[in-house]
C-alpha positions, 0 to 999 in steps of 0.5 A: 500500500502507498503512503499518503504521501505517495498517494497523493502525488500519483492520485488522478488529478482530472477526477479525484472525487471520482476516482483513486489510483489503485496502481500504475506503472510505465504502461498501465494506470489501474483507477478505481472509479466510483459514483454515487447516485446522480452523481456528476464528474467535470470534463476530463480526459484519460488515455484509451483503456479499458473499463471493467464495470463492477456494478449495473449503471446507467450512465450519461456520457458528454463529448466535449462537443456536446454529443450524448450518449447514455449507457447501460453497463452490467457486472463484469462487462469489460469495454474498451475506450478511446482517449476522448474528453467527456463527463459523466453522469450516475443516472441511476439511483443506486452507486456505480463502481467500475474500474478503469485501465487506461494504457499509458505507453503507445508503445506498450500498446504497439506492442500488445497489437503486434503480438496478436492482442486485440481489445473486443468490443460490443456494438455500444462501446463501437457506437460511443468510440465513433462518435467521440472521434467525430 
């Protein structure tokens, strides 16, 4: 566990009520991300990774040009992310935990890529990827 001191040098500083670095090193930055019930997040930015839903949600994305897009997300779902600006939206009632891998190095993800590793996605995850790079 790092000391405080150390946490909160590292501690995502684009979302920090939302979210609590859990590890990070050269390629990867794991968050632990948490909203309460209608909760709200600033607009931030992240680097492309993938999302591992813990808890069912209905979230609100919105671009930095507007474009909304809500989602449904499920236990255990995993959904890859491109680097985009947005904020978020709880919509639900209840907590919405999930946690965020988001890949830091390009290179690390040249990589991943050259090796044959493939993030997968479903259709809602395709549809909010298409219209964050619009």
């Amino acid at each position: 566990m790092p000391s405080e001191r150390l946490w909160r040098k590292t501690r995502p500083k684009v979302e920090p009520a939302h979210s609590k670095l859990a590890f990070e090193n050269e390629w990867v930055q794991v968050v632990d991300v948490h909203y309460g019930p209608h909760e709200k997040s600033r607009m931030h930015e992240h680097p492309g990774g993938v999302v591992v839903v813990l808890t069912e949600g209905h979230l609100k994305f919105t671009d930095q040009n507007g474009k909304v897009q809500e989602v449904y997300a499920k236990p255990g779902e995993s959904r890859w992310f491109p680097p985009f600006k947005h904020r978020v939206e709880n919509l639900g009632d209840t907590a919405y935990n999930a946690v965020y891998v988001g890949i830091k190095n390009r290179g690390a993800s040249a990589t991943a890529e050259k090796e044959g590793v493939h993030p997968t996605s479903d259709t809602q995850t395709e549809r909010i990827s298409i219209s964050a790079t619009r």
